[in-house]
C-alpha positions in Angstrom: -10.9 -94.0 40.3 -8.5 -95.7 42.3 -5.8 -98.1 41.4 -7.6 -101.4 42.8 -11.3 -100.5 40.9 -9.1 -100.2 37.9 -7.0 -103.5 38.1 -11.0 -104.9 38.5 -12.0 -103.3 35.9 -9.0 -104.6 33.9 -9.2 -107.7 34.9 -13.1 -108.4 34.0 -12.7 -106.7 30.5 -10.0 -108.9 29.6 -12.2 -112.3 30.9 -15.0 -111.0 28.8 -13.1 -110.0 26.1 -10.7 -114.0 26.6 -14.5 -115.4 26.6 -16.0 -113.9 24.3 -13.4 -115.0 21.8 -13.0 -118.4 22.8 -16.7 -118.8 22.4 -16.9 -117.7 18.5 -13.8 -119.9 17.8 -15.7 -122.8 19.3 -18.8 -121.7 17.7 -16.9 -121.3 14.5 -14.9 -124.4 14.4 -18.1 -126.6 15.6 -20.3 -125.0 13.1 -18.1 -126.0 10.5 -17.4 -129.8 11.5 -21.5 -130.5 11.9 -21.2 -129.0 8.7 -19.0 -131.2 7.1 -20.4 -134.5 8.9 -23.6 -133.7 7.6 -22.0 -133.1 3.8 -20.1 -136.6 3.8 -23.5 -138.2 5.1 -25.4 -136.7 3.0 -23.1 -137.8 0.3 -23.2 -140.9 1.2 -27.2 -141.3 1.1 -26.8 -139.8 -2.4 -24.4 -142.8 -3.7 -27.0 -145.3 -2.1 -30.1 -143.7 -3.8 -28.1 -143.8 -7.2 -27.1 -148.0 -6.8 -30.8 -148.2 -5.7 -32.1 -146.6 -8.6 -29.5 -147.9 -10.9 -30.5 -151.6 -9.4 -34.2 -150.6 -9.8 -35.1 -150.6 -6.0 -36.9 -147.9 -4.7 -34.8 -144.9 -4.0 -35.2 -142.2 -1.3 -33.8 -139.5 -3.8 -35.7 -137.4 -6.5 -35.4 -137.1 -10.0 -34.8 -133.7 -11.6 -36.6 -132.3 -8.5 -38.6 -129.0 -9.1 -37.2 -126.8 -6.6 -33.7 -127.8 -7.2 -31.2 -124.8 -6.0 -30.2 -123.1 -9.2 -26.4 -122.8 -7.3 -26.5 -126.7 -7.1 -28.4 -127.4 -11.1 -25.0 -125.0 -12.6 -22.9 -127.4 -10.8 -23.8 -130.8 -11.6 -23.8 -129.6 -15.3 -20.2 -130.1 -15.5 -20.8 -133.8 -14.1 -19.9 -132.8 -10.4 -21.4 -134.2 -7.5 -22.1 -131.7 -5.3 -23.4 -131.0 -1.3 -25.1 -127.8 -1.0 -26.6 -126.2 1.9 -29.5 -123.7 1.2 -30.4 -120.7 3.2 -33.8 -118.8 3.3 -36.9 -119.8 4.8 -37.8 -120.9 8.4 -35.1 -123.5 8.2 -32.1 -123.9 6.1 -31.6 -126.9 4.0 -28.8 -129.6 3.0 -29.0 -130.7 -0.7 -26.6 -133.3 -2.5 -27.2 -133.8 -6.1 -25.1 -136.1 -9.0 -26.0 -136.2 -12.6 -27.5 -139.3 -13.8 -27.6 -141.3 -16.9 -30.2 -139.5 -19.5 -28.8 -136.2 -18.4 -31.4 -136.2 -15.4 -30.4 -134.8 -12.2 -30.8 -137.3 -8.8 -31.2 -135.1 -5.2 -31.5 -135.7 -1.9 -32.5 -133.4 0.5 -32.9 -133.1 4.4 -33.8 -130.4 6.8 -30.6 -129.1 8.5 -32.8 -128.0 11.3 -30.8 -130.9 14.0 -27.8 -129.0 13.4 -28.8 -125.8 13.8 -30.7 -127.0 17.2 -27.4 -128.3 18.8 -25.3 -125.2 17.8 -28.0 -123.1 20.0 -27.6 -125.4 22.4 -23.7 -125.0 22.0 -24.1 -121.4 22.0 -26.8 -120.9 25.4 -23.7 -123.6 26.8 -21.2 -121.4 25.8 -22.7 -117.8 27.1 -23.9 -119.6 30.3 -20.3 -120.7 31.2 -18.4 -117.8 29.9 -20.3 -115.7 31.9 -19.6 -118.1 35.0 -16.0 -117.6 34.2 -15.8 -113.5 33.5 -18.0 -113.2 37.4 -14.8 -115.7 39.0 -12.3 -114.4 37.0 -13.9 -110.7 37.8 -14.2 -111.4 41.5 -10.6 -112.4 41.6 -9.7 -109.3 39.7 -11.4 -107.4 42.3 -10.0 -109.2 45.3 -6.9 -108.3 44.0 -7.3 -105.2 42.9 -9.2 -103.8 46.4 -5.8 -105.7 47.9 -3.4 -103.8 45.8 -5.5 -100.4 46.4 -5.4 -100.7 50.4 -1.6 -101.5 50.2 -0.7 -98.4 47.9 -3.3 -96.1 50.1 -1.3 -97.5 53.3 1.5 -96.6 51.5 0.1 -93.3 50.8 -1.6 -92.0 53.9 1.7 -93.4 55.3 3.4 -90.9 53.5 1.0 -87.9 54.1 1.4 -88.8 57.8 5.7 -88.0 57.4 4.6 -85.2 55.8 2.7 -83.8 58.3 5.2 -84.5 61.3 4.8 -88.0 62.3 8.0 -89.2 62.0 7.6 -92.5 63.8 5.0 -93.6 60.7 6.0 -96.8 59.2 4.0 -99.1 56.3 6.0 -102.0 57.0 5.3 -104.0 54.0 4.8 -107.4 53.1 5.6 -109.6 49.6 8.2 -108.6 46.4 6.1 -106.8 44.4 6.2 -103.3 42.8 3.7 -101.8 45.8 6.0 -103.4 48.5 8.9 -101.7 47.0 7.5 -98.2 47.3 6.1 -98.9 50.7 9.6 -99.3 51.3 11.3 -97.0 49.9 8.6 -95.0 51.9 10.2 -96.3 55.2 13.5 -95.6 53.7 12.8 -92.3 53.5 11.0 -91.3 56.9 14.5 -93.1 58.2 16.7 -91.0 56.3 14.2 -87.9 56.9 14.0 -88.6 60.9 17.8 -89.0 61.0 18.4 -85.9 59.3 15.9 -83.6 61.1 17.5 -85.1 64.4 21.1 -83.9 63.3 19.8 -80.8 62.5 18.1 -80.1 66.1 20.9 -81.5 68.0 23.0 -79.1 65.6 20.5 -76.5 66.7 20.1 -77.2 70.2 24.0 -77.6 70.5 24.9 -74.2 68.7 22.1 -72.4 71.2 23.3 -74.1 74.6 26.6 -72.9 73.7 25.6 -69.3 72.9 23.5 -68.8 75.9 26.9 -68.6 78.0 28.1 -65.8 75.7 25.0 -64.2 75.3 24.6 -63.5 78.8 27.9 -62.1 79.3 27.7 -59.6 76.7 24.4 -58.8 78.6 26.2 -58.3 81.8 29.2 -56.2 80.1 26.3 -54.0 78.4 25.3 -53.2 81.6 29.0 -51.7 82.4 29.1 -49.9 79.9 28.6 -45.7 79.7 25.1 -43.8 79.2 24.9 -42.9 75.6 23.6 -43.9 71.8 26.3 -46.6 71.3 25.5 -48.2 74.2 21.6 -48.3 73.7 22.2 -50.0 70.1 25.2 -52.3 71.4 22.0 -53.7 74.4 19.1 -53.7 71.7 21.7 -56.4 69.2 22.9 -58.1 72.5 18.6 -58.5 73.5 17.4 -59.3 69.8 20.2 -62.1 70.1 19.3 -63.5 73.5 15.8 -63.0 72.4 16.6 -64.9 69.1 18.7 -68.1 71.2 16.1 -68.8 73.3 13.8 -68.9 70.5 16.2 -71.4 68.7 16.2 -73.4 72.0 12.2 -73.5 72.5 11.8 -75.2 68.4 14.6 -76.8 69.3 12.0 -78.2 72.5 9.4 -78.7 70.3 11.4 -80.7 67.6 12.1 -82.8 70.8 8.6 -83.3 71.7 10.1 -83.3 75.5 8.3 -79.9 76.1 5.3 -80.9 78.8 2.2 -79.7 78.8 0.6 -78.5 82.4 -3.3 -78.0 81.9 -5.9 -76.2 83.8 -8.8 -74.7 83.6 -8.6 -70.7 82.3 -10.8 -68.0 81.0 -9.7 -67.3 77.4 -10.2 -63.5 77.6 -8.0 -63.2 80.6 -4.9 -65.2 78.7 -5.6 -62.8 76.1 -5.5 -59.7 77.7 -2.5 -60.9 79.8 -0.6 -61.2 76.4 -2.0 -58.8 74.6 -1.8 -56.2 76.7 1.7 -55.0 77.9 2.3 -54.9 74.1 1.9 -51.1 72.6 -0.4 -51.0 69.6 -2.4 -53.9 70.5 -6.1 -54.2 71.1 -7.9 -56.5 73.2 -11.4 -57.5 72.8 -13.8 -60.1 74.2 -17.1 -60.7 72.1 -17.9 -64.1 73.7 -15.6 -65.5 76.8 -15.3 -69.1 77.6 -13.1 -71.6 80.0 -11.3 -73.6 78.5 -8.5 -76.5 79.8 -5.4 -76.0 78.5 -2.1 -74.6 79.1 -2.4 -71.6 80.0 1.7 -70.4 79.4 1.8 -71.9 76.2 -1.4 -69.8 75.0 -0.1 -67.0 75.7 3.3 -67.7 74.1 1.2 -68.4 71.2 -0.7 -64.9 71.4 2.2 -63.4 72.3 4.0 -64.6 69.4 1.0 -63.3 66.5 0.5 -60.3 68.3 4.3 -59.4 68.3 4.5 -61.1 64.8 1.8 -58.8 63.4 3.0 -55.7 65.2 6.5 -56.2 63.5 5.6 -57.1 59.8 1.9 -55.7 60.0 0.7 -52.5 60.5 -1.1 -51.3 63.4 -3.4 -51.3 65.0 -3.7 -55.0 66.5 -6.5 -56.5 66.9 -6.9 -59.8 69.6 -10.7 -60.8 69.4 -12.0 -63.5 71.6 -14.7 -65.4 70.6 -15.2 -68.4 73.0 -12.7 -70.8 72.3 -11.2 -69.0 69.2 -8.8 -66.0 69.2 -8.8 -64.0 65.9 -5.1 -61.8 66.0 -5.5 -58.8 63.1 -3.0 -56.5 61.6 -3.6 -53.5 59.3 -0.8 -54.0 57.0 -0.9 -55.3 53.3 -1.4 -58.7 54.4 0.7 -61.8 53.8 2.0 -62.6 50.1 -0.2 -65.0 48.0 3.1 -67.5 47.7 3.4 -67.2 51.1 -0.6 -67.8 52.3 -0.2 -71.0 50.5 3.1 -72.6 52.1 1.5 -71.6 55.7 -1.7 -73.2 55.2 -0.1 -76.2 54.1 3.3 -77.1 55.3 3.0 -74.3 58.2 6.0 -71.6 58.6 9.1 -72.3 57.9 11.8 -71.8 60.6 14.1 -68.6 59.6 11.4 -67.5 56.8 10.2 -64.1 57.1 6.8 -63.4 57.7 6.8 -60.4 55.1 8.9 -58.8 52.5 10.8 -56.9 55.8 12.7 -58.2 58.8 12.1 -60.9 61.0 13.2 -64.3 62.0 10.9 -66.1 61.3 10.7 -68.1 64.3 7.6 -66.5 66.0 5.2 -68.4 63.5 7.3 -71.4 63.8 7.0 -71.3 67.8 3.1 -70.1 68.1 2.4 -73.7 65.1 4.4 -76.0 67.4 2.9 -74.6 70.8 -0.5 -75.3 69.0 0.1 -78.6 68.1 1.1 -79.6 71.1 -2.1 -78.3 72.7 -3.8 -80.1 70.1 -5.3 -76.4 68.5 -5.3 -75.1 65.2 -3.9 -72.0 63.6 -5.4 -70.8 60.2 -3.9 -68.1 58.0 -5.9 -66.0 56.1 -5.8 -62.2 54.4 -8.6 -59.9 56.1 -11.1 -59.3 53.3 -11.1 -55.5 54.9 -7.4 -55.6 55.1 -4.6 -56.8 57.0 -3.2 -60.4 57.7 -5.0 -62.6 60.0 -4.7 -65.6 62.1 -7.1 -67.5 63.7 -6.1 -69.8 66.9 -9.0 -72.5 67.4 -8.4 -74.1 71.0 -10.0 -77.4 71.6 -13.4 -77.0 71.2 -14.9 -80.3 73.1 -13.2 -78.6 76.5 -14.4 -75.5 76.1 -17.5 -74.3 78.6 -20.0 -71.0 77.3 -19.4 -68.4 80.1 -21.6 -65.4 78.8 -20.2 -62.5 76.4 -18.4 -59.3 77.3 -16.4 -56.5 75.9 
């Protein structure tokens, strides 16, 4: 239930519950002034029936009446003059009694039917226009309520839309209240959270540019140097770090979003084999091919990348499967960490996290997820349930062409 059908619910509750009791206190307090107004006129009759029998006129009251209340015969023992209103039968009754000389008792009597006629009529009035009220008062509640809901899920899917990379993702709210404070503090924070990540990949990109000059130095004076063990291991550190720079300088790209994209139409079996194959424990194979358009460098990067990540912190063999528009990349190793699974299918790879308990950068993931979004494809981690760690790259599907199945 979401926070505007609560507020209506809230709100319509309270009217019914703010009607509801107005209506017995009117009911109440009306009830008991018809009440009294028909006690003192009632009274009243009773003092005229008395001078009329006491002047010996004919009086409307009765004489030790037979069906006096017993309630109202106690009373007038003790020479009380007393208004009593009987209950019991089809309609209640108003009785007003005074002892008279020779110890009789004089009555008077009426139905008290009139009464009870307007109080229903009170009552339907009542009902009719608290009802009136709660449906306003509700569809205000709701009003508000839907209004506060679509300003917090703004607020929200603002939120979830920083969190998945949009940056540029503003609520810019409107009015004082508690909602537009959080929708700004929301801002706030994708401000301070752009800023930050742009310090950190000029930082990056800065710390890269300046160690390509370096880097390729050493490469050249590796190249000087004497045949032998110490020089093979000195050229394998000096490539793992060039190799390692550039990758810092293509995430760096990404981060950038100045990387373009050059599309054209390409058979994904061929990019597949092209990356897959030069690489030594890796299998290619083509169930169902297709053409899709696309960038063709940046897919291969991206197979290049899982194959190479799978062959280093796997177990091979690799497999690459093509089918149509989606590339399946398999190891043979334990398969990825259950903490792990989780972060990738939700937040993606994290730059310099390893993609299993040994070695690794941790940038290959980080590329092949950046190169994928920027393609506008999807990468899905998963653990084989025969085995092995896979991941599944799903190019667009709505450019994709059927060309036939092969091996």
């Amino acid at each position: 239930m979401n926070v505007g059908t609560k507020v209506a619910l809230a709100v319509a509750v309270a009217a019914v519950c703010v009607a509801g009791a107005i209506g017995v206190l009117v009911h109440r307090s009306t009830a008991a002034d018809q009440l009294a107004t028909a006690r003192s006129d009632l009274d009243r009759q009773l003092l005229g029936a008395a001078d009329d029998l006491a002047a010996g006129r004919r009086s409307p009251g009765w004489v030790d009446p037979p069906d006096l209340p017993a309630p109202v015969a106690r009373a007038v023992r003790g020479n009380v003059r007393v208004t009593y209103l009987q209950s019991g039968g089809a309609h209640r009754r108003l009785w007003a009694a005074t002892r008279i000389s020779g110890g009789k008792v004089l009555a008077v009597r009426r139905s008290y039917a009139p009464e009870e006629r307007s109080l229903s009529a009170l009552d339907r009035t009542l009902l009719l226009t608290g009802a009136a009220a709660t449906v306003v008062v509700s569809l205000a509640g709701l009003f508000l309520g839907v209004r506060m809901g679509r300003r917090a899920t703004v607020a929200a899917r603002t939120a979830e839309r920083i969190a998945d990379g949009d940056l540029d993702a503003r609520v810019r709210p409107g009015g004082r209240d508690e909602i537009a404070r959080l929708a700004a503090s929301v801002d706030t924070m994708a401000d301070a959270l752009g800023a930050r990540l742009e310090a950190e990949r000029r930082v990056t990109a800065d710390i890269a540019h300046e160690l390509r000059t370096p880097v390729a130095g050493m490469t050249t004076a590796v190249g000087l140097l004497p045949p032998g063990r110490a020089s093979e291991l000195v050229k394998e550190s000096v490539d793992k770090l060039r190799g390692l720079v550039e990758d810092v300088l293509e995430v760096a790209r990404l981060d950038a979003q100045v990387a373009a994209v050059e599309t054209e139409p390409r058979e994904v079996g061929a990019m597949a084999r092209r990356a897959g194959g030069p690489l030594e424990g890796v299998e290619v194979r083509v169930v169902a091919d297709t053409v899709v358009t696309t960038d063709p460098r940046r897919v291969e990067r991206i197979l290049v990348n899982l194959a190479a990540n799978a062959l280093r912190h796997g177990a091979p063999p690799v497999l690459v499967e093509v089918d149509g528009a989606v590339v399946r990349v398999r190891d043979h190793g334990s398969g990825y960490p259950p903490e792990l699974l989780a972060v990738l299918n939700t937040s993606g790879p994290q730059r310099f996290s390893k993609g299993s308990k040994t070695g690794g950068t941790g940038l290959g993931l980080t590329i092949a997820t950046g190169q994928a979004r920027l393609l506008g494809a999807r990468l899905d981690f998963r653990n084989h349930p025969e085995g092995g760690a896979e991941v599944t790259l799903s190019l667009p599907a709505d450019k994709a062409a059927d060309q036939g199945t092969g091996t």
